[in-house]
Backbone as JSON, one array per atom type, in Angstrom:
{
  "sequence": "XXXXXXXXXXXXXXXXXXXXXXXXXXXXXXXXXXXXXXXXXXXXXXXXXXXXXXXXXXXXXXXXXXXXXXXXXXXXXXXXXXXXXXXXXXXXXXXXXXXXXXXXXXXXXXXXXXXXXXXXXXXXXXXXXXXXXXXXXXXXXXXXXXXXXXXXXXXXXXXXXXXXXXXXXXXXXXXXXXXXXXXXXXXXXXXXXX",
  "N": [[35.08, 48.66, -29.04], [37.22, 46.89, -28.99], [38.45, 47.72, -31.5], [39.85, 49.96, -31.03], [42.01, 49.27, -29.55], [45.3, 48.48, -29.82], [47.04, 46.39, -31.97], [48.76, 44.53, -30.62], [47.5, 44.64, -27.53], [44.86, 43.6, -28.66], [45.84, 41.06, -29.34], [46.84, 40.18, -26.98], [44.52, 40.15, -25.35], [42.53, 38.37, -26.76], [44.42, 36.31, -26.73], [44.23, 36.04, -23.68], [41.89, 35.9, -23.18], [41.28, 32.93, -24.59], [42.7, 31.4, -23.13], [41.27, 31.65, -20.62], [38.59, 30.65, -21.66], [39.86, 27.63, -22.39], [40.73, 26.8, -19.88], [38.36, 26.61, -18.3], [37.15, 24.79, -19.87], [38.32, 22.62, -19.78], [38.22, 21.64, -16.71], [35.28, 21.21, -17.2], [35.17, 19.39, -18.75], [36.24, 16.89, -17.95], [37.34, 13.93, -17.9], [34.85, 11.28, -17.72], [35.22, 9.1, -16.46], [36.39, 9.94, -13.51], [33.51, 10.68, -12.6], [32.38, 9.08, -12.09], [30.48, 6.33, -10.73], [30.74, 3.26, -8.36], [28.59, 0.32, -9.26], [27.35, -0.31, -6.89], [27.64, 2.12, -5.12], [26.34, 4.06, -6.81], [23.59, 2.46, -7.17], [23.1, 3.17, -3.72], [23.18, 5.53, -3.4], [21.05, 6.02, -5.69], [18.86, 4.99, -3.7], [18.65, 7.12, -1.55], [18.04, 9.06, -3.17], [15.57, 8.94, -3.74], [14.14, 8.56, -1.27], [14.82, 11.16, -0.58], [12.79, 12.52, -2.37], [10.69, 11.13, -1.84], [9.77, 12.15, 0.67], [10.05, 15.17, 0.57], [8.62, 15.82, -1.75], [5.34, 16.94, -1.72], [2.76, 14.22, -1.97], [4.19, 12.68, -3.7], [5.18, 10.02, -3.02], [2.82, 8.38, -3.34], [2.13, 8.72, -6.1], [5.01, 7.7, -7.4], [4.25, 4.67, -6.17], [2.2, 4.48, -8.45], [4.35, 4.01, -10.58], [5.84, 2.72, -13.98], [8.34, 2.33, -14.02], [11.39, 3.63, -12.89], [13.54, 6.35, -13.35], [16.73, 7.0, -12.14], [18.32, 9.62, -11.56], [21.03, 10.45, -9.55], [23.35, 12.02, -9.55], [23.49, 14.99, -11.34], [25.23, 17.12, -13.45], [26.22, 19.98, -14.55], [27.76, 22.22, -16.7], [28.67, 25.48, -17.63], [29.7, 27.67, -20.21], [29.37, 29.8, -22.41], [29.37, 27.68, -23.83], [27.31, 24.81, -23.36], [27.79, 21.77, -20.95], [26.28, 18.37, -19.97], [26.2, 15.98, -17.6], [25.0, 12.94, -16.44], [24.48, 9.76, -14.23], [22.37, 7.05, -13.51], [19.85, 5.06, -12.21], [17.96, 2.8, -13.67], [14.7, 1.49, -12.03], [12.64, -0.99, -11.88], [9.65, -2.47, -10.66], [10.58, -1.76, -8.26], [13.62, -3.04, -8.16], [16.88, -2.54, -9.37], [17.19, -2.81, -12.62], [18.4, -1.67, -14.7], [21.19, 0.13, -15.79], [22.48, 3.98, -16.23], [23.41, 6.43, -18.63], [23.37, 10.39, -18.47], [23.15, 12.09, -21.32], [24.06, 15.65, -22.15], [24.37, 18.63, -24.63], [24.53, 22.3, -24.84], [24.2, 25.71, -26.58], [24.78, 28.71, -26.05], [23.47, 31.86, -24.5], [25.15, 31.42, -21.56], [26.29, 30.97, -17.8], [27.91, 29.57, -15.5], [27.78, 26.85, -12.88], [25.78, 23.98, -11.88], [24.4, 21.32, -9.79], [22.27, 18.42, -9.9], [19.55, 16.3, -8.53], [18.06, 14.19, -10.54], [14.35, 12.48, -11.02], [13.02, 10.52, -12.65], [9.66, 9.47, -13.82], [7.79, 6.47, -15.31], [5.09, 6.57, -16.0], [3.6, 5.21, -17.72], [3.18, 2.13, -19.71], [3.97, 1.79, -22.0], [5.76, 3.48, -22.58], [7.74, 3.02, -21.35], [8.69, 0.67, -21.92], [9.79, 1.5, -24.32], [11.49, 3.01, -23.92], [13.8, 1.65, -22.93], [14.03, -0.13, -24.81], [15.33, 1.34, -26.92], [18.71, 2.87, -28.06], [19.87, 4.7, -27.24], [17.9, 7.09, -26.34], [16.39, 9.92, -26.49], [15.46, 12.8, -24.99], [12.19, 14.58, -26.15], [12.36, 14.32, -28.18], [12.09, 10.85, -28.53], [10.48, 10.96, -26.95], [7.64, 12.48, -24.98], [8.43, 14.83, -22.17], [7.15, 15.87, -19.06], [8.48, 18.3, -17.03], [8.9, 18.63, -13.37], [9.44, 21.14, -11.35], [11.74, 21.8, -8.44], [9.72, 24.1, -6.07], [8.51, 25.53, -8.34], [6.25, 23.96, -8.64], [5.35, 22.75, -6.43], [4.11, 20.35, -5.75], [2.9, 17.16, -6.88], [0.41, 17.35, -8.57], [-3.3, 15.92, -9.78], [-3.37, 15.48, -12.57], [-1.01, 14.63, -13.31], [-0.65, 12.19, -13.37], [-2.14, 11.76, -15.59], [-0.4, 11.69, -17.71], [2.9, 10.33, -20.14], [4.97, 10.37, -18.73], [7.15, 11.7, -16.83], [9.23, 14.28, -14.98], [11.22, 15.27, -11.94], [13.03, 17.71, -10.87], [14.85, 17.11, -7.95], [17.01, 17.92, -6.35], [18.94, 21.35, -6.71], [21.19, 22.41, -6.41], [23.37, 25.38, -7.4], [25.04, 27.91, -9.83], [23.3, 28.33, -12.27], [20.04, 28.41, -12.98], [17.93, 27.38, -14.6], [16.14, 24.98, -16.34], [16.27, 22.21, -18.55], [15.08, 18.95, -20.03], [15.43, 18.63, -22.49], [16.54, 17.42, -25.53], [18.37, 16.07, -24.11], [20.32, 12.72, -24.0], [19.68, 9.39, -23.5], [21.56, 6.73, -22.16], [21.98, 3.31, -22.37], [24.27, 1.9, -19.77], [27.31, -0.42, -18.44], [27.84, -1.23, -15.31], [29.81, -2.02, -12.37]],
  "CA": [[36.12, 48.87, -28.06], [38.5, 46.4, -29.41], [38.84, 48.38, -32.35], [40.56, 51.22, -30.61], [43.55, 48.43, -28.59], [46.88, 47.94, -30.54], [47.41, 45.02, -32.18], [49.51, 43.98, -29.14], [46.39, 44.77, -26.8], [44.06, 42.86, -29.21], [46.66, 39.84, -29.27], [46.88, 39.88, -25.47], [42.62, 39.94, -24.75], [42.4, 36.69, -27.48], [45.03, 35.01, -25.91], [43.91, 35.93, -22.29], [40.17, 34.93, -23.22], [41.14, 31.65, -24.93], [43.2, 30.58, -21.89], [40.61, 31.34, -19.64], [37.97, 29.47, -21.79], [40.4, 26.53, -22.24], [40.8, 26.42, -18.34], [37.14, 26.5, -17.85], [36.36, 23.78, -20.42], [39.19, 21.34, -19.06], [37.41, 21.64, -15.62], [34.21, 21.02, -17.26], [35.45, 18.14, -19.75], [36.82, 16.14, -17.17], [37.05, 12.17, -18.12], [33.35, 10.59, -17.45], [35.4, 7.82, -15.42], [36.23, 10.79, -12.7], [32.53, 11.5, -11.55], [31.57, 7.36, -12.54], [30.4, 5.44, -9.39], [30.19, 1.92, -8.79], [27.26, 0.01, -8.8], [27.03, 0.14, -5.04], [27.72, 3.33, -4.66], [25.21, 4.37, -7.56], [22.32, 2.04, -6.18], [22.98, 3.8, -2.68], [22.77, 7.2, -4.16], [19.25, 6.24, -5.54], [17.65, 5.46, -2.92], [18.9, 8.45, -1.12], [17.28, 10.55, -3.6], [14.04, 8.21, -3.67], [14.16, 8.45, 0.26], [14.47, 12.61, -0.63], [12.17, 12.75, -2.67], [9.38, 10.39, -1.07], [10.1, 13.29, 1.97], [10.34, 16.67, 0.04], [7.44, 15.97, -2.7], [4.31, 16.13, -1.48], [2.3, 12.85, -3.25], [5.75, 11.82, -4.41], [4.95, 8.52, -2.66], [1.41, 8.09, -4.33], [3.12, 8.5, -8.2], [6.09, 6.5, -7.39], [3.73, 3.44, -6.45], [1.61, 4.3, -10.04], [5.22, 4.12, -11.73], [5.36, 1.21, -14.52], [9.64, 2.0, -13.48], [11.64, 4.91, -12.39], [14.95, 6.38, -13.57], [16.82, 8.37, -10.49], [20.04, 10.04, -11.9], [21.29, 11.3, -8.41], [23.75, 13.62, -9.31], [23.98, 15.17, -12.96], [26.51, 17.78, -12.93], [26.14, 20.91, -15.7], [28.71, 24.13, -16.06], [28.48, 26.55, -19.27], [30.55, 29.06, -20.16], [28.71, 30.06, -23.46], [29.12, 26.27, -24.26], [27.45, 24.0, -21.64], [27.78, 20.11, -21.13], [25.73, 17.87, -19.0], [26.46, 15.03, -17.5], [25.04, 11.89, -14.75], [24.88, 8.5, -14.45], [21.62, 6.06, -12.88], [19.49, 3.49, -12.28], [16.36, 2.54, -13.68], [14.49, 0.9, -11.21], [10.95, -1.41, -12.32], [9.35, -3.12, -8.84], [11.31, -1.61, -6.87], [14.51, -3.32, -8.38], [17.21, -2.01, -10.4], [17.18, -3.23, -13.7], [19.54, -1.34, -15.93], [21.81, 1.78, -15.62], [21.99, 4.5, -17.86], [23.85, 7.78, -18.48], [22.43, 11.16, -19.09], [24.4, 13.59, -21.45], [23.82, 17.2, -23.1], [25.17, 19.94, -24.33], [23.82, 23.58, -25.43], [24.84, 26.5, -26.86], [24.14, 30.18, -26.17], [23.98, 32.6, -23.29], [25.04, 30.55, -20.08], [27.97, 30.85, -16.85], [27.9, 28.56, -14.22], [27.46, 25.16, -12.7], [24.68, 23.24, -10.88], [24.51, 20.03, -9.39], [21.15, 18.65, -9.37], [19.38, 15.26, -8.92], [16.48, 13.59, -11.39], [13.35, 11.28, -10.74], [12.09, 10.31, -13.84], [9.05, 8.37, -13.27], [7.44, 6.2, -16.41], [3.58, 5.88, -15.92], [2.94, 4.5, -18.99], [4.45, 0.34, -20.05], [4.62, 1.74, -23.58], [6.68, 4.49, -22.48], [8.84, 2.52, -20.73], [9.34, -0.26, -22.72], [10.73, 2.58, -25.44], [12.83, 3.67, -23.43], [14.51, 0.12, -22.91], [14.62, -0.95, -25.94], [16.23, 2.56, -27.87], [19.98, 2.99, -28.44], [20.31, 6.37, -27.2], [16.81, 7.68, -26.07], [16.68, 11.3, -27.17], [13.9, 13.8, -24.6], [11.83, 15.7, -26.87], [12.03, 13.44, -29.75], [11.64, 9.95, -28.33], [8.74, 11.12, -26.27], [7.44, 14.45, -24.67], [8.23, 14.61, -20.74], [6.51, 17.04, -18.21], [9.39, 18.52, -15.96], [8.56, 19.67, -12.85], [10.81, 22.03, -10.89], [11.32, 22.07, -7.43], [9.34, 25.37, -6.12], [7.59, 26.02, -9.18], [5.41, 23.26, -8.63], [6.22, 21.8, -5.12], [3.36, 18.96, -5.73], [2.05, 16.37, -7.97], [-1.36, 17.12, -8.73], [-4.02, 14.53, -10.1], [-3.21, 15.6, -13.87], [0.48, 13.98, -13.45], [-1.3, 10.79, -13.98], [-2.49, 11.41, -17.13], [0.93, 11.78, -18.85], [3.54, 8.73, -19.92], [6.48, 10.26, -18.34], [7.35, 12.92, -15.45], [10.48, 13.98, -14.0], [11.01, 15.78, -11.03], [14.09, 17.85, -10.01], [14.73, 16.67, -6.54], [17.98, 18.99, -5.72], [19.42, 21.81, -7.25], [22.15, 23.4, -6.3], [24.16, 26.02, -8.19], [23.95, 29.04, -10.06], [21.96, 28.06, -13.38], [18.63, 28.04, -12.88], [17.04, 27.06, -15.77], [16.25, 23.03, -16.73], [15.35, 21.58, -19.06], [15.65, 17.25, -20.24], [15.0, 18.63, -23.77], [17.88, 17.01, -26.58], [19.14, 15.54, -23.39], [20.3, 11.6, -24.55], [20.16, 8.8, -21.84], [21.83, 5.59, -22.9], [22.33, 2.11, -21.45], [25.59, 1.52, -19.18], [27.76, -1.19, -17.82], [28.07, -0.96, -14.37], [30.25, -3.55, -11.9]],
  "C": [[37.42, 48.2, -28.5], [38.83, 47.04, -30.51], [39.6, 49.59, -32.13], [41.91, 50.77, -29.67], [43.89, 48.36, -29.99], [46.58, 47.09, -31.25], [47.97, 44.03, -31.1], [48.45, 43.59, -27.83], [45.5, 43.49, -27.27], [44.8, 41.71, -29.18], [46.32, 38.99, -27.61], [45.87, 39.07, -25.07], [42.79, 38.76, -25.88], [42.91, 35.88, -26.99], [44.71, 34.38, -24.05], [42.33, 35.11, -22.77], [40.26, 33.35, -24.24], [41.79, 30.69, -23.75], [41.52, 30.37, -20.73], [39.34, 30.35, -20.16], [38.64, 27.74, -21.82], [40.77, 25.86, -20.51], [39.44, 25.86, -18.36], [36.92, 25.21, -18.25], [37.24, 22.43, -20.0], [38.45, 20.84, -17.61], [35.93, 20.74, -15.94], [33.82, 19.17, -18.31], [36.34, 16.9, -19.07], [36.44, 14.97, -17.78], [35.56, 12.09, -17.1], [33.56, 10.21, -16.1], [35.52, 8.52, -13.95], [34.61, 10.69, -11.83], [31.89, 9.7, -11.88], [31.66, 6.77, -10.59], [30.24, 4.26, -9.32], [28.9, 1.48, -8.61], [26.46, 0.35, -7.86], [26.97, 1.02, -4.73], [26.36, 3.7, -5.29], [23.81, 3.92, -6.49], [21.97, 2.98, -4.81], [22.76, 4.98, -2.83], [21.65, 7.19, -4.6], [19.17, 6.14, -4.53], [17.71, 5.99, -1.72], [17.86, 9.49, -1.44], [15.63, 9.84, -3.94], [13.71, 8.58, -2.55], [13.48, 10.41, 0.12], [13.1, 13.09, -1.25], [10.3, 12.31, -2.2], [8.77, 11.85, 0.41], [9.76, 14.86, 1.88], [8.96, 16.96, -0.78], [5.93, 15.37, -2.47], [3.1, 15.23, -2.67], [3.52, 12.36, -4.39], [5.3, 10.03, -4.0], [4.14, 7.63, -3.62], [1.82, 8.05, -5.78], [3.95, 7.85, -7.76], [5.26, 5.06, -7.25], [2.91, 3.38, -7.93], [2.41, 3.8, -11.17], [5.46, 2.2, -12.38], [7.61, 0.95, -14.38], [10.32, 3.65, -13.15], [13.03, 5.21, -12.55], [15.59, 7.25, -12.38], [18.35, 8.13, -11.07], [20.54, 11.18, -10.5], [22.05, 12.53, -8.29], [24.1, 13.78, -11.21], [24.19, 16.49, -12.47], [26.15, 18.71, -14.38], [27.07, 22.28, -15.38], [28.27, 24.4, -17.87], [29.07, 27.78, -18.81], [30.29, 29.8, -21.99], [28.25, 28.47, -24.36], [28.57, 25.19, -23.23], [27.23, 22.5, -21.76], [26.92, 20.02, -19.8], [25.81, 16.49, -19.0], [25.81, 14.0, -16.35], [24.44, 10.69, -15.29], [23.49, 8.3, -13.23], [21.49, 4.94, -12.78], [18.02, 3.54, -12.41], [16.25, 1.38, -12.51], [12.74, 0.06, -12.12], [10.92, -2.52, -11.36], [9.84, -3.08, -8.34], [12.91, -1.5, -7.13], [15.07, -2.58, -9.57], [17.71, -2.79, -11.47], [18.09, -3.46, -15.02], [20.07, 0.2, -15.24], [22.21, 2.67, -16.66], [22.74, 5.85, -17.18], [22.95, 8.69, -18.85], [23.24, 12.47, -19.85], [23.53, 14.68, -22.37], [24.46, 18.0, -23.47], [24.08, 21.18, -24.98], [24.71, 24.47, -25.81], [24.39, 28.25, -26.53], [24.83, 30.92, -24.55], [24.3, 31.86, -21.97], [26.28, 30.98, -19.35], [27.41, 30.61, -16.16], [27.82, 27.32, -14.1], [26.27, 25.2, -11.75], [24.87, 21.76, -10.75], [22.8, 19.92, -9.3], [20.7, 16.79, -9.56], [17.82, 14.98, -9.73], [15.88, 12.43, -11.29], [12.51, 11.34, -11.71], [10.9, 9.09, -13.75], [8.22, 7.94, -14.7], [5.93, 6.26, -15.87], [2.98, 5.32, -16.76], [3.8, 3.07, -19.16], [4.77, 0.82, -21.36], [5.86, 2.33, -23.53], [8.08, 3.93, -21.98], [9.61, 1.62, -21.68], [9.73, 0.39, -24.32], [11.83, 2.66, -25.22], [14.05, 2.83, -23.48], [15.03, -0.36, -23.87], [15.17, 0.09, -26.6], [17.47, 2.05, -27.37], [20.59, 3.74, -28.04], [18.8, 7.14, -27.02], [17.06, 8.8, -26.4], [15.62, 11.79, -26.13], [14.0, 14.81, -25.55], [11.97, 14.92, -28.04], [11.72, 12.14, -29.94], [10.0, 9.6, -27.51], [9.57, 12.52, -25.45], [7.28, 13.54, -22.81], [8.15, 15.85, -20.01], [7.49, 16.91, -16.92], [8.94, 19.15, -14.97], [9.37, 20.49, -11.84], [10.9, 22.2, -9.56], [10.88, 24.27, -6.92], [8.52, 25.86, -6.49], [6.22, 25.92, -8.99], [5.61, 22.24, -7.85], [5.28, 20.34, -5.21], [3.26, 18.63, -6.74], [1.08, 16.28, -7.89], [-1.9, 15.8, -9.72], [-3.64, 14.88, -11.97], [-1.65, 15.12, -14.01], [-0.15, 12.66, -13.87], [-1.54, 10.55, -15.42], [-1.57, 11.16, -18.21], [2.17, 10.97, -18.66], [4.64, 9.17, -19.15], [6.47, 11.92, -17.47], [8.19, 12.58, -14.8], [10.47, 15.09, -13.37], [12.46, 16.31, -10.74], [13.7, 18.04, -8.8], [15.52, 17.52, -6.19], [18.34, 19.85, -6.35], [20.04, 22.6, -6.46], [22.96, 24.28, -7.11], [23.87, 27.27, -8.65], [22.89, 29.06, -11.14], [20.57, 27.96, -12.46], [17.69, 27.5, -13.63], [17.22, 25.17, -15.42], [15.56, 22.83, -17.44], [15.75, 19.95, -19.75], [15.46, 17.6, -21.74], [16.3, 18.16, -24.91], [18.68, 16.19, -25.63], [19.11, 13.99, -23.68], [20.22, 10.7, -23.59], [20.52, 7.26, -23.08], [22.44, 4.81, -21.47], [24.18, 2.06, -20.84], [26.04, 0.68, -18.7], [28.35, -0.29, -16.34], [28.83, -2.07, -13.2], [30.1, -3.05, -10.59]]
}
């Protein structure tokens, strides 16, 4: 089809479709510090989505007391427009208390348009698993260790075979139009938080 516009035509559609991706990705590349919360705020935002999830997932309760700590990134934020970023910010929690805070970023490449908002309850059941996680630089899912996602819907409970495996995370909300998820290449690294 473009082979049959002008030169003028073909000029136009490049320049119109690089504006509109350069809009999109400004939107989507917003400064970190923008969607950053403080401590307080953060903390209160877990255990919101601890509160949700204790509520929403049945035997959510029962695995959360098994957990050896629990990461809860309340809101991680994803758009794609053939390129997609992902972005949110937590708090590990181990007895209860929070410990350390930690970002979560991604990106991908391929067929994608849209955004979602969604929150994550990563729960450790294993001490090895955990104490990996802690001590890395930049955790990597899918290459620092293998974690069993489960989706709200898909798999509205935690059956007795969640136990068996070091690490399980749970989307708690999703809003948007993506549908897909996955924590796979996704990096989480330690944060200062005041």
């Amino acid at each position: 089809m473009l082979a049959s516009l002008t030169v003028s035509h073909q000029q136009r559609f490049l320049l119109a479709t690089i504006a509109v991706l350069a809009s999109f990705l400004s939107i989507i590349i917003t400064p970190v510090q923008a969607f950053a919360a403080s401590a307080r705020e953060l903390n209160a935002q877990v255990q919101d989505t601890l509160v949700k999830f204790r509520s929403e997932v049945p035997g959510g309760s029962a695995v959360l007391s098994k957990a050896k700590g629990v990461l809860v990134l309340p809101k991680i934020y994803k758009a794609g427009m053939g390129v997609g970023v992902e972005y949110g910010e937590g708090a590990l929690l181990v007895g209860g208390r929070t410990v350390d805070y930690y970002n979560m970023a991604a990106g991908s490449m391929g067929w994608q348009l849209g955004a979602q908002k969604k929150s994550l309850v990563m729960i450790f059941l294993d001490g090895q698993a955990l104490e990996g996680f802690r001590l890395s630089r930049g955790w990597k899912a899918g290459v620092d260790a293998s974690i069993a996602v489960i989706k709200a819907g898909a798999e509205a409970s935690l059956g007795t075979d969640v136990y068996n495996r070091p690490i399980v995370a749970y989307v708690v909300d999703q809003k948007g139009l993506m549908v897909d998820f996955s924590l796979e290449g996704a990096k989480f690294s330690k944060i200062n938080k005041r």
